[in-house]
LUMPAMAR-919939 format. One record per residue (C-alpha): residue in three letters; z negated, x negated, y. Coordinates in nm, 2 decimals, padded with zeros to 4 digits. Layout:
pator|up|east|north
ALA|Z|X|Y
...
***
This chain:
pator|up|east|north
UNK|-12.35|-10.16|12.64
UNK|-12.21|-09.96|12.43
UNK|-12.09|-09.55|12.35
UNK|-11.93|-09.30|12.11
UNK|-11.71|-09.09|12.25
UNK|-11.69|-08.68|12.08
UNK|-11.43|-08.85|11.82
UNK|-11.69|-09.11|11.72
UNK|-11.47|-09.39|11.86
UNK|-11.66|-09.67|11.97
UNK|-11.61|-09.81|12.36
UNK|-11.78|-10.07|12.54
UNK|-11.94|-10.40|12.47
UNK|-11.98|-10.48|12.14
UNK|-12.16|-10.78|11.96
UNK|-11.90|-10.76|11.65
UNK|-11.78|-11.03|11.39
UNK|-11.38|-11.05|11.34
UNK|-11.39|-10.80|11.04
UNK|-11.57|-10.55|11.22
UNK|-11.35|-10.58|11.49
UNK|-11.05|-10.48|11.28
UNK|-11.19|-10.19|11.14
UNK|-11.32|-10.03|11.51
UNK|-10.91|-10.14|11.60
UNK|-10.77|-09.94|11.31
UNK|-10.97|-09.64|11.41
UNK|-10.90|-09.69|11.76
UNK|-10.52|-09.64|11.68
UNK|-10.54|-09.37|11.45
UNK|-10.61|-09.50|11.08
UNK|-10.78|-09.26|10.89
UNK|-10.71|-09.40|10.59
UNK|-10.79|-09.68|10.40
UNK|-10.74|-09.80|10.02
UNK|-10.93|-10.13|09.91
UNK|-11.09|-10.37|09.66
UNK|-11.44|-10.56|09.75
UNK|-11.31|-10.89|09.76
UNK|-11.45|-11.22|10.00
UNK|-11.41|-11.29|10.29
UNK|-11.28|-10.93|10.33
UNK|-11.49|-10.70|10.29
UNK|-11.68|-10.63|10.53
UNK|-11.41|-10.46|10.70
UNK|-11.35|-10.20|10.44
UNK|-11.74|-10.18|10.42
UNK|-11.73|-10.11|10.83
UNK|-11.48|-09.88|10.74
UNK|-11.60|-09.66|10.44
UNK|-11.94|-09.64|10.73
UNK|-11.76|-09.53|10.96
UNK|-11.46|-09.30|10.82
UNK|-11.70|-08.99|10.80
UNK|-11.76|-09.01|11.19
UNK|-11.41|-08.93|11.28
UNK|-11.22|-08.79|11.04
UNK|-11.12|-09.05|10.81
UNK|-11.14|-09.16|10.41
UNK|-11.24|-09.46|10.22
UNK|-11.13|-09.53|09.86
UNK|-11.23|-09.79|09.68
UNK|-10.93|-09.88|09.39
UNK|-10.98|-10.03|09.01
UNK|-10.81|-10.35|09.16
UNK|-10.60|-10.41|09.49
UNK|-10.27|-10.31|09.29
UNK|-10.39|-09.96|09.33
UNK|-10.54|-10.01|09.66
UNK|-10.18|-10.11|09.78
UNK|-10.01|-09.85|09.65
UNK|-10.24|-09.57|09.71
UNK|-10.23|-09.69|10.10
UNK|-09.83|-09.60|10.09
UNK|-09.89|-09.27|09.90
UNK|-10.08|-09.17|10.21
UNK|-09.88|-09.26|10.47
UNK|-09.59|-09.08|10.30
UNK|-09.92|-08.78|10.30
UNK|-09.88|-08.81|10.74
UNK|-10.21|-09.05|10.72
UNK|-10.16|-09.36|10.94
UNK|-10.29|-09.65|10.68
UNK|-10.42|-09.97|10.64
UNK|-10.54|-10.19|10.34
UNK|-10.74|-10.50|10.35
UNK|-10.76|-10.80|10.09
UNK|-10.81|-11.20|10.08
UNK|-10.69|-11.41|09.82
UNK|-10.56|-11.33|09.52
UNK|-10.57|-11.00|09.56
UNK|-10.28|-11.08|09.87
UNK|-10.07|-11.18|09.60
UNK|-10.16|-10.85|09.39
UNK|-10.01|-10.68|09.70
UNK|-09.67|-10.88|09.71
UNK|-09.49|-10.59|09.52
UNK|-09.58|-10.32|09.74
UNK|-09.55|-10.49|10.03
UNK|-09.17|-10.56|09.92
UNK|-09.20|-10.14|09.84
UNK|-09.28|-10.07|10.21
UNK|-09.02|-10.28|10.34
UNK|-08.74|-10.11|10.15
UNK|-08.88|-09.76|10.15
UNK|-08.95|-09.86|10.54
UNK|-09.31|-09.75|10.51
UNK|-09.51|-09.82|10.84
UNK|-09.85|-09.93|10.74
UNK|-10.10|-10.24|10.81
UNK|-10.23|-10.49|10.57
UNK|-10.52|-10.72|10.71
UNK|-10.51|-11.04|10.49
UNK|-10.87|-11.24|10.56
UNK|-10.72|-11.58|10.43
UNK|-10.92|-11.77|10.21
UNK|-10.88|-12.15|10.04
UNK|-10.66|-12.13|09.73
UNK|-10.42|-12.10|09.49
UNK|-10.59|-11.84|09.26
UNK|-10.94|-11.80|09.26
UNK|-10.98|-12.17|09.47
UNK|-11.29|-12.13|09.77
UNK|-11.37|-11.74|09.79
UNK|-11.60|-11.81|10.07
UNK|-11.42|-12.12|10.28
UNK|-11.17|-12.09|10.55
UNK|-10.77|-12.15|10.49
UNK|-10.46|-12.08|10.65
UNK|-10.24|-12.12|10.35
UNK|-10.15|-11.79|10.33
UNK|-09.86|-11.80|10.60
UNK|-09.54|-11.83|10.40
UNK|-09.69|-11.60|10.11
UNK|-09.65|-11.39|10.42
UNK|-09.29|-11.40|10.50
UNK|-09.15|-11.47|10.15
UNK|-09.41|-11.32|09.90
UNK|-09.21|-11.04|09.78
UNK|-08.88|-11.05|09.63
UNK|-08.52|-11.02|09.78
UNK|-08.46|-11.01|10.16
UNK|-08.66|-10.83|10.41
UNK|-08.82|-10.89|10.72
UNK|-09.16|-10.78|10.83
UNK|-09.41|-10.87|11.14
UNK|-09.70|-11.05|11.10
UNK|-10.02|-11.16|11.35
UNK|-10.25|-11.37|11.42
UNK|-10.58|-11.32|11.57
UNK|-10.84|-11.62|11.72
UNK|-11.10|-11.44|11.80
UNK|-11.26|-11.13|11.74
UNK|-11.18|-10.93|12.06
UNK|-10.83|-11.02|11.89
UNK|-10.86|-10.90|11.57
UNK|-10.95|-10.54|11.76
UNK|-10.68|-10.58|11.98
UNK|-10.42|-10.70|11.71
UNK|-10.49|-10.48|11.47
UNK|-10.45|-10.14|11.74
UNK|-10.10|-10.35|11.81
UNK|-10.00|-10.39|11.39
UNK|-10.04|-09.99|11.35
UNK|-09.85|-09.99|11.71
UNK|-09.60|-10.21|11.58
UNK|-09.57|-10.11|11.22
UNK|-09.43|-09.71|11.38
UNK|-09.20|-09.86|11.64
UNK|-09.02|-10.05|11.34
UNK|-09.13|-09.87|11.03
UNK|-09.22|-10.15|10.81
UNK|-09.55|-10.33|10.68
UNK|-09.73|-10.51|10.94
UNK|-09.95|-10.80|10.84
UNK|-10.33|-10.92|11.04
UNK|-10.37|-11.23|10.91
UNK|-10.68|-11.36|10.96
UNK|-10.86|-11.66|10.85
UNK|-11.27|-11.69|10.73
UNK|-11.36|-11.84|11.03
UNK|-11.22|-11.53|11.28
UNK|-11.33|-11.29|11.03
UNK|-11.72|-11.41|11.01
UNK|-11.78|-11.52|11.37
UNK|-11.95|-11.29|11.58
UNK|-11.85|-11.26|11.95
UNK|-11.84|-11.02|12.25
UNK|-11.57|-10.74|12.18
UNK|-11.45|-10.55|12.45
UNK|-11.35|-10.18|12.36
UNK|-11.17|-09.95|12.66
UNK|-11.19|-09.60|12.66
UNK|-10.94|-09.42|12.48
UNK|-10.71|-09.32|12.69
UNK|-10.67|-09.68|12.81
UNK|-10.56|-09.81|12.46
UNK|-10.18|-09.78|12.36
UNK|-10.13|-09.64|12.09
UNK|-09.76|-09.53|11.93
UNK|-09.77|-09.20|11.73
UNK|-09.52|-09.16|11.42
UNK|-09.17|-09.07|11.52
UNK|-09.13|-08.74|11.33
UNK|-08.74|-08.55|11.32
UNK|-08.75|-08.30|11.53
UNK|-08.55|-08.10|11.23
UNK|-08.64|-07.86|11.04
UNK|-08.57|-07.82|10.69
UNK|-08.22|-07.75|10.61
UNK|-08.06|-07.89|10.90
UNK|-07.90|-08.19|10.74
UNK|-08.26|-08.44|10.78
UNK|-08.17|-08.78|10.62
UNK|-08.48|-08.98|10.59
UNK|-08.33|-09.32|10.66
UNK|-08.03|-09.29|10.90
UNK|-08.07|-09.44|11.19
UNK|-07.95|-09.27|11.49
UNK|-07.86|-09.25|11.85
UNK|-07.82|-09.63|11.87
UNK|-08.15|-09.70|11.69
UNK|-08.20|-09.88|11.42
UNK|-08.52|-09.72|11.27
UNK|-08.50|-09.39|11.12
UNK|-08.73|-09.07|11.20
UNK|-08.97|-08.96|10.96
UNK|-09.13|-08.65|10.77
UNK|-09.40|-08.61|10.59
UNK|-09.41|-08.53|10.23
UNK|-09.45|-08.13|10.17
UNK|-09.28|-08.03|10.42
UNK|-08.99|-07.84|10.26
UNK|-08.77|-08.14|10.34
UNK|-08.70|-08.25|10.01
UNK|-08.68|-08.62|10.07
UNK|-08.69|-08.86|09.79
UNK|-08.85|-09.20|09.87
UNK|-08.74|-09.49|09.61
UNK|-08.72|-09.89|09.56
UNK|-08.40|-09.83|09.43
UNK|-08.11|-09.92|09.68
UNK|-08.03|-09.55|09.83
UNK|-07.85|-09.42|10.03
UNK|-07.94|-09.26|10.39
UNK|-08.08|-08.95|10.22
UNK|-08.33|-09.19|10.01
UNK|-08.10|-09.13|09.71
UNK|-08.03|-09.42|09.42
UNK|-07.69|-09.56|09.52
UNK|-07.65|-09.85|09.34
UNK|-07.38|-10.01|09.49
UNK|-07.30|-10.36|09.66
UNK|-07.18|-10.18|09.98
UNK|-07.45|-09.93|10.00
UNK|-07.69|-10.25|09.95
UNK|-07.54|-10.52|10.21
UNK|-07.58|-10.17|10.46
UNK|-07.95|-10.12|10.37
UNK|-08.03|-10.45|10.38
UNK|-07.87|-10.55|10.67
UNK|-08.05|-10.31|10.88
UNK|-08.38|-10.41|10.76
UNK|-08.31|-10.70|10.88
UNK|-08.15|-10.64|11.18
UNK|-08.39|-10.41|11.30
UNK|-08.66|-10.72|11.33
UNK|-08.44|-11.00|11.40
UNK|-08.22|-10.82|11.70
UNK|-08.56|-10.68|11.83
UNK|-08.75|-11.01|11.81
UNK|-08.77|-11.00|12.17
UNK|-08.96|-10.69|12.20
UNK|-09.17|-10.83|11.88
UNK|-09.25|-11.20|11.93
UNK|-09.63|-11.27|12.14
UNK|-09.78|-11.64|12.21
UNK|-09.96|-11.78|12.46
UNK|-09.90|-12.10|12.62
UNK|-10.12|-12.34|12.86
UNK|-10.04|-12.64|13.06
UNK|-09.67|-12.65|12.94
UNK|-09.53|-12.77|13.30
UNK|-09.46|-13.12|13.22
UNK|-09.58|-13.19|12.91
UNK|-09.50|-13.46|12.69
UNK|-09.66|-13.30|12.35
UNK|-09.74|-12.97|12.29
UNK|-09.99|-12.88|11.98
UNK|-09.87|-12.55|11.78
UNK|-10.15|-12.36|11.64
UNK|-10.28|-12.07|11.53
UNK|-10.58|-11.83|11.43
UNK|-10.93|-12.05|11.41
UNK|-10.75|-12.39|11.42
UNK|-10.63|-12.29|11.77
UNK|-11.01|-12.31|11.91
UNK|-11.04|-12.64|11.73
UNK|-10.76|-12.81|11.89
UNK|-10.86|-12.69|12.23
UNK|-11.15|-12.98|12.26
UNK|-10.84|-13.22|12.12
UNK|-10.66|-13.11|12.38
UNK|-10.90|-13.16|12.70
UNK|-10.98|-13.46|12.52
UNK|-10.63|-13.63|12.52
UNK|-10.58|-13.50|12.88
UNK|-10.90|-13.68|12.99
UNK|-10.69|-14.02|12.82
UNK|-10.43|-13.93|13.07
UNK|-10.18|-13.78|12.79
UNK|-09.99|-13.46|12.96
UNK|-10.02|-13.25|12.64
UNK|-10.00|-12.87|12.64
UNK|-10.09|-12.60|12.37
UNK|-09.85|-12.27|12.24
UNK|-10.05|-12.06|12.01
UNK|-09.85|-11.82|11.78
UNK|-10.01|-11.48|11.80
UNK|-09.70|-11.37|11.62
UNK|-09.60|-11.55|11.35
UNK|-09.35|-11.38|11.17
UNK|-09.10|-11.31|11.39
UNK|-09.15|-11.71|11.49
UNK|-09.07|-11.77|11.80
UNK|-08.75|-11.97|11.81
UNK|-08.67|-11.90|12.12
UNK|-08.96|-12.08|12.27
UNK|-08.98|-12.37|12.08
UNK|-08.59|-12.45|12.07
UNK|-08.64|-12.47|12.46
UNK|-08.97|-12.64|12.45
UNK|-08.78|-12.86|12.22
UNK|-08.55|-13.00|12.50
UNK|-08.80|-13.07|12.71
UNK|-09.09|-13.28|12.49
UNK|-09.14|-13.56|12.30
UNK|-09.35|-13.43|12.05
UNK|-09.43|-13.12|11.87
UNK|-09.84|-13.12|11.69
UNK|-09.92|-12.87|11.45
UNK|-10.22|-12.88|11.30
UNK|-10.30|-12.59|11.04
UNK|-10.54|-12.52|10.75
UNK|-10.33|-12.59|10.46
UNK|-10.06|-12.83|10.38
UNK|-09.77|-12.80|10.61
UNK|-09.60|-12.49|10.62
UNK|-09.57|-12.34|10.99
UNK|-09.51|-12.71|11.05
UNK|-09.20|-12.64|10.81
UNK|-09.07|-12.38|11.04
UNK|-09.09|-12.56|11.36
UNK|-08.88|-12.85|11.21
UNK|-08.62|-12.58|11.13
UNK|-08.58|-12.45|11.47
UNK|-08.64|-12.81|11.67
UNK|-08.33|-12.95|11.42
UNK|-08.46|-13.30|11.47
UNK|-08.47|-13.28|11.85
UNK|-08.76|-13.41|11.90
UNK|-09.04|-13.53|11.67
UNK|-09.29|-13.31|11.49
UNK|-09.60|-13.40|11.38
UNK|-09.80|-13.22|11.09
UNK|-10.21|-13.21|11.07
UNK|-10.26|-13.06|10.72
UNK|-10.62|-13.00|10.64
UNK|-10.63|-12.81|10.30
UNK|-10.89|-12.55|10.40
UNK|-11.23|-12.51|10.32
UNK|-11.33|-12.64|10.69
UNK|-11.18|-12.66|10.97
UNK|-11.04|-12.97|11.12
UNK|-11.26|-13.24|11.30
UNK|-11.08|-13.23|11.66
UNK|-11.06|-13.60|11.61
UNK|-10.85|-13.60|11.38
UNK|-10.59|-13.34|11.59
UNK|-10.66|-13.61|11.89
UNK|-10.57|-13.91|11.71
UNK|-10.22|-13.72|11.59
UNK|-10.18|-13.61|12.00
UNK|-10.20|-14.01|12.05
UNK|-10.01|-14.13|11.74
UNK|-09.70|-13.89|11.88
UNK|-09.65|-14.09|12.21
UNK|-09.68|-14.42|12.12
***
């Protein structure tokens, strides 16, 4: 069953693939714009999207290439449009500069990444997860973003309503990164009316022009800054350049280490309030298997299959990735033997859980380099491998 409301917001039971949920998730949370480049296996969101734009309010553009799609997305959220982009593979990496753009110009926006086998052009059409360190450190210099990870496709609705959510609380990018798999299969997605979805609304100044606005001073104990919207009559200026709390060039090692610091900070001190997971059958356990997006639902049958041996394994999924939680797995840490993490590429989540368990207690990678997913199997015979 399933309805329009006045708005042409879908609610009710959909039959939707993992694209199509993102797209009905941005409009649910207020996109109404989008910038993007046809490219597989993403683009059937933008094509759900360009469909459905004219419905309730919103505009499609298709760019020359993603560089412009990126940069046209931050042009109109700087316009008062709440934004997304969407890409896969290469064209990711095309996006690294802007993305670095809108973490220093503190532009709140959305990019959904539908991760694909590579480097370069490598399997446009087959599954990967190698994506997940582009994500963190793609762009240049120091900055800290958020970034999700959806395992199904009632979760790529309800993660991408919670990246434009997310991405207004903390004014900064907010990556959906999905994988091939998530984004092509095609399962029962649950849409509540509108009134029952949370959705955050830009945190304009309540200052009108002339009374001293600064577009990126923090205040009253807050580390995010209130925005306007271009035209206005506020005379902002909006720059990559360090700048000062007016948005001006200030080129300066202390006005820098300031800037910077916050942008950090403003993640980092907030991870609390940031970081999501989900965890089963922890209580006890003597492994636990770290996952994520499709590779998640494959070690699931690993799982019940190693219990069934008598093995007390339990599973915590990262639906956030970036923040990681440390928290969690420093404490799980103290409590297991082992640590499996299988992923679709070579080891590099793995990476970060053998930062934060500092060699207190063993951590076992299952590296499949995309293009399938892995055979349980293999993810059962690691489960068994870590407790002899």
């Amino acid at each position: 069953m399933s309805n329009a409301n006045s708005s042409g917001t879908l609610t009710g039971s959909h039959y939707l693939d993992g694209d199509h949920a993102c797209s009905e998730g941005a409009i649910a949370a207020g996109c109404r714009f989008a910038s993007g480049y046809p490219i597989t296996p993403s683009t059937e969101v933008v094509e759900r999207l360009s469909a459905r734009f004219p419905r309730v309010g919103g505009r499609f553009i298709q760019l020359e290439d993603e560089l412009g799609a990126s940069i046209a997305l931050l042009g109109a959220v700087w316009g008062g449009a709440k934004a997304c982009t969407v890409t896969s593979g290469p064209g990711f990496s095309l996006m690294m500069e802007h993305i670095g753009y809108a973490a220093i110009t503190e532009t709140p926006c959305v990019y959904i990444n539908v991760q694909r086998a590579g480097p370069s052009t490598g399997l446009p059409t087959q599954p990967a997860q190698g994506d997940m360190m582009q994500a963190r450190f793609g762009s240049h210099g120091d900055y800290r973003l958020i970034a999700l990870c959806p395992n199904s496709p009632q979760e790529c609705f309800d993660l991408t309503v919670e990246a434009f959510n997310l991405a207004e609380e903390f004014r900064v990018p907010v990556l959906v990164m999905l994988d091939e798999v998530v984004g092509h299969m095609t399962e029962k997605v649950v849409i509540p009316p509108a009134e029952q979805i949370k959705v955050s609304e830009r945190r304009y100044t309540k200052k009108k022009p002339g009374e001293g606005f600064k577009l990126f001073e923090a205040q009253n104990g807050s580390m995010v800054p209130e925005m306007v919207k271009a035209g206005d009559g506020y005379r902002i200026h909006v720059t990559g350049l360090t700048h000062d709390e007016r948005g001006y060039p200030a080129m300066n090692v202390p006005t820098h280490e300031k800037m910077q610091l916050r942008l950090q900070d403003k993640i980092v001190e907030n991870a609390d309030r940031i970081v999501r997971w989900e965890e089963k059958d922890l209580d006890g356990a003597d492994v636990v298997v770290v996952s994520f997006g499709i590779t998640s639902r494959v070690a699931e049958r690993a799982i019940k299959a190693a219990r069934e041996q008598g093995v007390k394994v339990g599973s915590f999924r990262l639906i956030t990735a970036w923040p990681f939680p440390e928290k969690q797995i420093a404490e799980l840490s103290k409590k297991v033997k082992a640590f499996v993490v299988p992923e679709l590429n070579l080891g590099q989540m793995a990476l970060e859980v053998e930062r934060v368990v500092a060699g207190r207690t063993k951590v076992v990678p299952v590296p499949h380099v995309g293009g399938t997913v892995h055979n349980p199997e293999t993810i059962l015979n690691k489960i068994l491998e870590s407790v002899r």
